[in-house]
N, C-alpha and C positions, 0 to 999 in steps of 0.2 A: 623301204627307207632310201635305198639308193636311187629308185628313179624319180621320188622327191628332190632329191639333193643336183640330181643331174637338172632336172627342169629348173629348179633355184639359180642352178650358176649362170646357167641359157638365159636365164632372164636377167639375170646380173648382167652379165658379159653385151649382153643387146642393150641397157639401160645405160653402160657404159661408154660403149660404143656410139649414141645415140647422144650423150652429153659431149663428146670427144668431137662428133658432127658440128650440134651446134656453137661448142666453143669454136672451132677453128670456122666455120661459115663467117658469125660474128664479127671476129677477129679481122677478118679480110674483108666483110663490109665495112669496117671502121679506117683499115688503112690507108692514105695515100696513096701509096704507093705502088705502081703493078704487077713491081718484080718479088714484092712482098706480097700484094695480094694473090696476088700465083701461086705461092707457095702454100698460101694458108689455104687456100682453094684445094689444092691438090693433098692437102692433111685432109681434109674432111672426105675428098672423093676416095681415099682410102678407107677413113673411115665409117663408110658407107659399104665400103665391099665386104669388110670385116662384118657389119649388120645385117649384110646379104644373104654371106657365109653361115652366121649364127640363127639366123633367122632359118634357112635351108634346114638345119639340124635339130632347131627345136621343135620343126613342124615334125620331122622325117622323127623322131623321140617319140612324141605325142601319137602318134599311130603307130608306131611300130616297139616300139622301147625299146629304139639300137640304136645308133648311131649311122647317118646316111655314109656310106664310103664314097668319099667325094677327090677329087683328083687336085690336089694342092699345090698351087702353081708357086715356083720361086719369087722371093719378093726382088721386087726390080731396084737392082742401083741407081738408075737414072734420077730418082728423086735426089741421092744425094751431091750428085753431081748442081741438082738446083737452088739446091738448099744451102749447099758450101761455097757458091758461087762467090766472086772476090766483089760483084754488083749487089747481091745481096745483103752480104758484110759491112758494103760500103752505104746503102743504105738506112741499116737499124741503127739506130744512135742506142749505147748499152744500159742509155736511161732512157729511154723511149717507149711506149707503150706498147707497141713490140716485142720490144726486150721482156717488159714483164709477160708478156702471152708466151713469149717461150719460157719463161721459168715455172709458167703454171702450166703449160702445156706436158715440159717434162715430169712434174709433178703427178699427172694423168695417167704420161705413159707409163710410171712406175706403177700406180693401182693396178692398168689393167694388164700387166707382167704380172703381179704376185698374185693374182685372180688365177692367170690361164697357167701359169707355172706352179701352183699349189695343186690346180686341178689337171693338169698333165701330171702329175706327181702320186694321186690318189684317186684317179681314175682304174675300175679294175675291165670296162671294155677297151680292148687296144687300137679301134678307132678312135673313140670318144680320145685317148690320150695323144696320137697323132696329132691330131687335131686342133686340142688344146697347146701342146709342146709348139707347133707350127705358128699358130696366132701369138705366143709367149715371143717365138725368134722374130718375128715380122713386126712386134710390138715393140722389141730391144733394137731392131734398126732405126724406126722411130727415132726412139730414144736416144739412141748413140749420135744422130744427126744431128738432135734438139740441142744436145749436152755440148757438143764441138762447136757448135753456132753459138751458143750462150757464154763458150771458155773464151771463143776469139771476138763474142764480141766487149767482153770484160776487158781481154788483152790489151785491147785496142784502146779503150781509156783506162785504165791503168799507162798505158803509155803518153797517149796526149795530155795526160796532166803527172807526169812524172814521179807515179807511184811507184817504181820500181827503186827500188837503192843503189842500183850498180850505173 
């Protein structure tokens, strides 16, 4: 039952990963803009390494029925530095079609956090759990970019039309 279950997530987590591709490619064929299309470019080429990653694993499963021990590199802050950019900011209007690709985008990044974070949590080989835990943290920096880009860019109109009360 359990190398069922392992093969099931592997293919979850790749199908995922593989919609999370074409959303953010999409997205950045559609934009304007290049400081925005950059950015969404550089979601998907993430998202790609993640598909890389999983794809490595559920081959290395499939003939061996272990988990390949694979060397997991730190996730890079530089993206956030591209992503929080004050030129980026300045170009997503918080009602713009943009805008809503980062609120479904975070939306995403939430599924496939409770995916690698249920299965880091109920995994009983301690690679397969690295593993997953790693893509859970690397999927919450994602996320934590996506979320700070979408609160400032709220900010920002809430401010130019004087929502605020103070």
């Amino acid at each position: 039952m359990e190398e069922s279950k392992t093969l099931e997530i592997l293919k979850t987590a790749i199908l995922l990963e593989r919609r999370g591709k074409a959303f953010y490619s999409q997205v950045a064929d559609q934009t304007k803009d290049e400081d925005v299309k950059n950015i969404f470019n550089l979601m998907a080429k993430e998202e790609d390494e993640h598909i890389h990653f999983l794809t490595e694993q559920f081959e290395s499963y499939v003939k061996t029925q272990a988990f390949k021990i694979t060397k997991l590199h730190k996730e890079e802050d530089s993206i956030a530095e591209q992503i929080l950019s004050d030129n980026i900011k300045k170009n997503i209007s918080a009602a713009s079609f943009e805008a809503a690709a980062i609120s479904s985008a975070i939306d995403m990044e939430n599924r496939a956090i409770a995916v690698y974070t249920e299965r880091a949590e109920n995994a009983t080989d301690e690679e397969e759990k690295k593993f997953y835990q790693w893509l859970a943290n690397w999927e919450k920096g994602h996320h934590k970019l996506l979320f700070e880009l979408d609160k400032e860019l709220k900010e920002k109109i809430w401010n130019d039309n004087s929502f605020w009360p103070f």
